[in-house]
N, C-alpha and C positions, 0 to 999 in steps of 0.2 A: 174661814177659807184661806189657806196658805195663797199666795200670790207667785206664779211662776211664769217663766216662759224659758229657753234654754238656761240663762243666768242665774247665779246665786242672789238673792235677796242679801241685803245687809241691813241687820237687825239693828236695832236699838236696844235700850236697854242699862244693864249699871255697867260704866267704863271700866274698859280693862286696866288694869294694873299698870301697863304701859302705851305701847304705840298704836296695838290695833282698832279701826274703830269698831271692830265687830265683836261680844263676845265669841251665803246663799250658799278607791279600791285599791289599796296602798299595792305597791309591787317598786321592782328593785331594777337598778340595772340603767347609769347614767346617760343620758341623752338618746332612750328609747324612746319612739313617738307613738307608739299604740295608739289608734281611732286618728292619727293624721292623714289626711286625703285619703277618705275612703273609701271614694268613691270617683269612677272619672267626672263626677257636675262639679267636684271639689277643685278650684282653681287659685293658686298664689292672689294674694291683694295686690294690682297694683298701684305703683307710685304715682306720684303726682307729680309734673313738671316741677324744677326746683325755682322757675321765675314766679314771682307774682303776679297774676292774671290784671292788667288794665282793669277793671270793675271792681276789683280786688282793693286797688290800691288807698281809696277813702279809708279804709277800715285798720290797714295797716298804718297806716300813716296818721293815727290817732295820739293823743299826749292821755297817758293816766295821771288823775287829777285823786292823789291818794288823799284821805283825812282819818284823825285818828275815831276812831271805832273803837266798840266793846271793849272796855277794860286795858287800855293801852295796845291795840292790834290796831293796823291802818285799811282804811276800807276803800274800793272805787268799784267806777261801774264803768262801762266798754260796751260799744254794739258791736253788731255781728249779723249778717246777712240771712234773715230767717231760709232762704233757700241759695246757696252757696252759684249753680248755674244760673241762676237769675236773681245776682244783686241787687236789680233795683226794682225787688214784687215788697220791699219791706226791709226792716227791722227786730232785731230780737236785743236785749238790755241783758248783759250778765254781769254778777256780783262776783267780787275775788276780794280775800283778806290776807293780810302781811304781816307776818310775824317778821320785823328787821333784824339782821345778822345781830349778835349779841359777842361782841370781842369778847376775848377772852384769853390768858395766858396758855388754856390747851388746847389753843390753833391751829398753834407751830405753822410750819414754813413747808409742808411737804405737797405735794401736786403743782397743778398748773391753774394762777389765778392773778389779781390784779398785784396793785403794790401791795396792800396789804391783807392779801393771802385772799381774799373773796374771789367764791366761787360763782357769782351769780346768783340766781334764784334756784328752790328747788320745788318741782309743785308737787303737792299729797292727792291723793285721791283716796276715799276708804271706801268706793263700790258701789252697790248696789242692783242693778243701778237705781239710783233716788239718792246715795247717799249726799246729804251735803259735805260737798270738802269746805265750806267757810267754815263749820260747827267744827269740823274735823280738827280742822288747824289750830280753830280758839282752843280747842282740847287737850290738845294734842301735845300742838309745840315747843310747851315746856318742857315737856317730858324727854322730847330727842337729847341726842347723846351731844353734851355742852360743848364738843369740838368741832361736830356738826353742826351744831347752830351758831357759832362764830365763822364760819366760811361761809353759808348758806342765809339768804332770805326763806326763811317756807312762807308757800304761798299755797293759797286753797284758792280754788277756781270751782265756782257752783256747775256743774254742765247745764246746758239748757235744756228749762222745764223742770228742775230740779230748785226745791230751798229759793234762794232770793234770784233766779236768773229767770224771768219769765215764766214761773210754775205754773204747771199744770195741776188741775183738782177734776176729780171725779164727782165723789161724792161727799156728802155733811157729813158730821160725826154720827149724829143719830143711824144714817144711812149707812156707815163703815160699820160701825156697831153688829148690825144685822149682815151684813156682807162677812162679817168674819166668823158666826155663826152657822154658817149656812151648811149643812151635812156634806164634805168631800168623799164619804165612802158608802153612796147612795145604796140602798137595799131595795128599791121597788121602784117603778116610774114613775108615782108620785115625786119620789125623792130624787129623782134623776132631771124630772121637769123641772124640780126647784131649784136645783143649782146651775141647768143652760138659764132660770129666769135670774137667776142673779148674776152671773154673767153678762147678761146680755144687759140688764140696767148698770153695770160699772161699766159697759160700753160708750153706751148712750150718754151717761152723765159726761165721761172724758170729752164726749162729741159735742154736748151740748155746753160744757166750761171750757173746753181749752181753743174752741175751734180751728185757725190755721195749725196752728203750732202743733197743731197734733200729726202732723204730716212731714214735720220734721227735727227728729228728736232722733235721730240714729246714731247711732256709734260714731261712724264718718263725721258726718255733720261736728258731734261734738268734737273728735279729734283737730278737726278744720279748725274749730274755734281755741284750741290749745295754742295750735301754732299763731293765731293772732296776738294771743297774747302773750308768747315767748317774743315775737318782733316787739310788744309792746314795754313789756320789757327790758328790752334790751340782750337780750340772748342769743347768742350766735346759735345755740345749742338747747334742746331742752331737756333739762335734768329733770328726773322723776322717779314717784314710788309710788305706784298703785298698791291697793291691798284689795283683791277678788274680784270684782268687776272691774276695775280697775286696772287691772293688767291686761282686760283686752281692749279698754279703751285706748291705754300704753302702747301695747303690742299694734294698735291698729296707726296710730301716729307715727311710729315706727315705719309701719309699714307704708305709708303714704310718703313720708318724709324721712326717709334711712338716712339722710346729708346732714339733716337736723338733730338728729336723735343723740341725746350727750349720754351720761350717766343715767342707767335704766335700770330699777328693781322690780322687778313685777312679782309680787307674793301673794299665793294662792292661786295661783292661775288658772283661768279659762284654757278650752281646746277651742279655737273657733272653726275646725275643721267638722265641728258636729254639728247635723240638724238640732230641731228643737229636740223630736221625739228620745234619741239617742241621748242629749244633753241632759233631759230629765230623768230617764233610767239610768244613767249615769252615778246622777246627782243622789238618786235613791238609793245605791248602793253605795256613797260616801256616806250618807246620812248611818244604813247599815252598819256600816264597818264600826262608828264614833259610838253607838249605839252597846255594839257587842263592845265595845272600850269599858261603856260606862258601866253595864251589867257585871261583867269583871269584878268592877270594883266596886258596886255598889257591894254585894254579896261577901265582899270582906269586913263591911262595916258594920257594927253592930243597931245602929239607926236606921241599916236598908231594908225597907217596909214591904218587898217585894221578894223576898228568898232569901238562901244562902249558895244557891247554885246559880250559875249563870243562867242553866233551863229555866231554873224556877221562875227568876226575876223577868227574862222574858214570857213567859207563859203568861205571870201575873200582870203585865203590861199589857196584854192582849185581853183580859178577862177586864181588865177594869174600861180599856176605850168601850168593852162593850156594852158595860153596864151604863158607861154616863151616854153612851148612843140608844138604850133602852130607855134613860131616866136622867138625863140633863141636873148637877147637881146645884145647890143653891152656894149662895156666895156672899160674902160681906160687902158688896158693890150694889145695894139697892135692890134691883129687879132684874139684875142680870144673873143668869144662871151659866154654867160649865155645860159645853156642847162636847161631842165626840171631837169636832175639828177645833176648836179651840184647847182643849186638853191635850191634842196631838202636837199642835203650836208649841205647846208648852214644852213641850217633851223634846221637839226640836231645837226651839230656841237655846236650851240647855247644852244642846249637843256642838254649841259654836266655842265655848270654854271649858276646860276640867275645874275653875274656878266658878264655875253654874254648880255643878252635880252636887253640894250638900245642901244647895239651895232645892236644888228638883227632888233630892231624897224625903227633905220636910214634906214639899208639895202634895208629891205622890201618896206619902202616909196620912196625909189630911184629907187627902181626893177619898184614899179607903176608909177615910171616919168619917165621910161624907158631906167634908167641906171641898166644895172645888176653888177658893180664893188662892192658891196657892198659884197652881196650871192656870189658873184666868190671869194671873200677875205677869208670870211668863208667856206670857200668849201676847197679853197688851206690850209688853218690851219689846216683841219681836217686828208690830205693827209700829212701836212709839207712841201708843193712845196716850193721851195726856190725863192729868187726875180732871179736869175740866170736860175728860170726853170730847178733847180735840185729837186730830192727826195731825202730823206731818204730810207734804206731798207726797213721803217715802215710796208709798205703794203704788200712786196714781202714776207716777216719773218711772217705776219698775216695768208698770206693766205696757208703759206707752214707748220706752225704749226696748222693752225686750219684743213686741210685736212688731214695730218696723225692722227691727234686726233680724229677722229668721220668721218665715211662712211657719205657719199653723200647723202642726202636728196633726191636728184631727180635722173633720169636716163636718162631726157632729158629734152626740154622746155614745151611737153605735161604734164608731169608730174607738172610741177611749175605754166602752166598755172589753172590745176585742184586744183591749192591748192588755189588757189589769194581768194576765198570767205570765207574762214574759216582764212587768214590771218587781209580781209577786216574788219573780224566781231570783230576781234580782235581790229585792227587799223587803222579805214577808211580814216587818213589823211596818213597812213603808211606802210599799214600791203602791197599795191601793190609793190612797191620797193623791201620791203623786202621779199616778197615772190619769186621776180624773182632774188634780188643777190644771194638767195642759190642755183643757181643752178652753180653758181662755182667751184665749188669740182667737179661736175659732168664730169670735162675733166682733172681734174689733173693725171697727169704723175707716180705717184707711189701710190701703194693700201694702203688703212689707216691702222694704226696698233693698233689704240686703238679703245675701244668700250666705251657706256657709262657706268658707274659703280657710286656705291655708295662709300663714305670714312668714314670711321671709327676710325681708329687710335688708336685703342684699345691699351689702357696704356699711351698714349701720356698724358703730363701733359696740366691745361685748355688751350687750345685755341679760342681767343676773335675771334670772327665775329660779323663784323658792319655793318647792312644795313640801307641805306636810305630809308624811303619809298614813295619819288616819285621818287627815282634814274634813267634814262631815258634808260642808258645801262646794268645796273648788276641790275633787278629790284629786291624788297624786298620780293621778294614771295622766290628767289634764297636766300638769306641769312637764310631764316627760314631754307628752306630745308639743305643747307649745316649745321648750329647749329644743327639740328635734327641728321643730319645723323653722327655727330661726335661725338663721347663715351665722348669726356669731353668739346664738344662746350656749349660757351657761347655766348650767343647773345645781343648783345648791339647795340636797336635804336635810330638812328638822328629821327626824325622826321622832315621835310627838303626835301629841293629842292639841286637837284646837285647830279653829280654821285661823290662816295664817298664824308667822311666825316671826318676823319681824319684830322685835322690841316686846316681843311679848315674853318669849320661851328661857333664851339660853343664848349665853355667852358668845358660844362659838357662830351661830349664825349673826349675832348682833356685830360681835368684830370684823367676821367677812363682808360683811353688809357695809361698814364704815367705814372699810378701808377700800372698799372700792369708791365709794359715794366721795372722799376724802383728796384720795391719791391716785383713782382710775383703775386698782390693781384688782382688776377682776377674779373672783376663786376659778382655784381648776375644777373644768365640768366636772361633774359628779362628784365635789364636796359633799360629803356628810357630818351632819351636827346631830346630839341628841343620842337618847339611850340605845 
């Protein structure tokens, strides 16, 4: 069962080549905001006083007590007020790790920073949400561009309930196992009952493992907890680079804190001006788009198992989810077999890099010689099942921050069955899936507390937003809207396949990217990089 709620997922999986951590309807035309306020319940976020609140001040007024960690990275931990208007109901513990500036002779002298050119810290976030930014960073941060890591600390901050910051767990392995089996494109009310029943126990388990904390895990909340740790710090300012979820974590820090907000990339961007329902059809039709990318090219290659016409190759993708939803295929993992939604995982999880697709092309032609080990390999990368048959929190921390972040799409499986044609129209190899994973939220255990809302950031100095525009999870109609809706957004296009593009793709977005992060010099809206 894919794991949704408006937000992109951020898979797991083999690392990218470079910066992104992720292997969650492209159109043209700079700083158009399509799907912003689109409605009048759609209301700007506002700011936050810029004094620190008296209750407040314990927390700000902490020392980080660094030591070295993992493989030469520096580690601490920091509280943070499990419920922000009521300081003193408790406690929450979050983990952050330090990659230390690395001098270097390609520093140089240009921007504004200390004596010897530091620019302070800069935090990563790679999404999710679930994603850990600690993992991110130990990953990561070699890899950044070596003139940016000589001005900059990178720093990863777990958000809470996430990886080492008071995680949240739902359910065992054994129990995920069968949770991500579970048929997403029900054919009869038996099969309809079985996925509100497994719903409703990834509910329960969050309820019965995480308990308070599961009531506060939102967006907000974690943004709150950024800015602790920028005073913590020492940052007048907070520099940062989300990748997917991320940028609305970004964007919503911003929007709380525009006084604060320093150097901002936000790649792959969220719309937070959309409900969930819109957010997922949405998302169904970026998946669409990467999809029709892949078919393209698979059909050029002589190993592509599925055609040589683009028809073909989709046709034959809709012939085979049907065959392993008629007949679940066997697999080199024991006793686990290839499900319809677990083959469909696969298929997505693919669709996050063009560096997946000769890996999904073997897959596929194994799935049609009737091994499903292939699409079960990509299915568990996207969840991060481990060879032990463990998890990460990744899914339990997605789906507990994407259900306080935005009310429920549906109000039961009538309602998700009535939406399946309007998702279909959207994404006929996709939009069925994802029309029935949002009905998720629809049994969560505590009421959402955010709505969707516009961000503006008024006064905030530029903040760069990068969309891709065949990106499969954060699609590029979301980056226009989000540059629109921000008082000093700038929007800079990949043109490209892959969700985000940051350090992954191509030269010209990487340069723009660094010479802002660098030197402040923001690209002019509607930059374009890419073929």
């Amino acid at each position: 069962m894919l794991v949704g709620g408006c937000s992109a997922a951020t898979p797991s999986g083999p690392p990218s080549p470079s910066l992104s951590a992720s292997p969650s309807a492209a159109a043209s035309g700079a700083g158009a905001a399509p799907g912003a306020a689109s409605g009048p319940a759609v209301t700007p976020l506002e700011s936050l006083p810029a004094a620190v609140p008296p209750g407040l001040a314990p927390y700000y007024g902490q020392r980080l007590a660094w030591q070295p960690c993992d493989d030469g990275y520096e580690c601490t931990t920091f509280r943070v007020p499990l419920d922000y208007e009521h300081p003193a109901d408790g406690d929450l513990t979050l983990a952050a790790v330090r990659a230390p500036a690395v001098p270097t002779g390609a520093a140089g002298s240009e921007g504004s920073g200390g004596s010897d050119g530091r620019l302070g810290s800069l935090l990563l976030n790679p999404g999710g949400p679930g994603g850990s930014a600690v993992e991110y960073v130990e990953g990561a941060a070699r890899a950044y561009d070596p003139a940016v890591r000589a001005r900059y600390d990178l720093v990863g901050l777990d958000p809470r309930g996430v990886g080492r910051s008071s995680p949240v767990t739902c359910l065992s392995g054994e129990r995920m196992d069968a949770y991500t089996a579970v048929d997403i494109t029900p054919d009869d009310r038996a099969e309809v009952d079985a996925l509100v029943t497994a719903a409703k126990e990834f509910a329960e388990g969050c309820r019965e493992r995480s308990g308070a904390r599961l009531g506060h895990l939102s967006t907000v909340e974690a943004a709150r907890d950024l800015d602790v740790l920028r005073a913590l710090l020492g940052d007048e300012r907070l520099n940062y680079v989300g990748k997917s979820y991320g940028t609305f974590l970004g964007a919503t820090y911003a929007g709380l804190f525009p006084g604060r907000a320093g150097r901002m990339v936000l790649d792959g961007a969220m719309d937070p001006s959309l409900d969930s329902l819109a957010g997922n059809r949405t998302q169904a039709g970026g998946f669409e788009t990467a999809w029709t990318a892949f078919a393209r090219d698979c059909a050029t290659h002589e190993d592509c198992p599925l055609g040589r016409t683009e028809q073909q190759v989709g046709e034959q993708l809709t012939a085979l989810f049907a065959a392993v939803d008629a007949k679940p295929l066997p697999t080199t993992d024991g006793a686990r077999r290839l499900t319809e939604a677990q083959a469909t995982t696969g298929v997505i999880q693919a669709m996050y890099a063009d560096f997946l697709w000769p890996r999904l092309r073997t897959a596929l032609a194994d799935a049609r010689a009737g091994d499903g080990t292939g699409l079960l390999g990509l299915s568990d990368d996207y969840y991060g099942r481990g060879p032990d048959g463990s998890y990460p929190n990744l899914m339990s921390a997605n789906m507990a921050v994407n259900c306080l972040d935005l009310p429920a799409p549906f109000t039961g499986p009538d309602d998700a069955a009535r939406a399946v044609p309007e998702f279909e129209r959207t994404s006929p190899r996709f939009g069925r899936d994802m029309a029935w994973m949002a009905l998720t939220c629809t049994y969560w255990p505590v009421r959402a507390t955010g709505t969707p809302h516009t961000v503006r950031a008024a006064g905030a100095t530029p903040i760069v937003v990068v969309g891709t525009t065949r990106d499969p999870a954060t699609p590029y109609a979301w980056a226009q809207a989000l540059a629109g809706q921000l008082e000093s957004g700038r929007l800079l296009t990949y043109d490209g396949d892959g969700h985000t593009a940051y350090g992954r793709h191509d030269a010209c977005v990487d340069g723009a990217v660094n010479r802002y992060l660098l030197a402040g010099e923001a690209p002019e809206n509607g930059k374009r990089c890419g073929h």
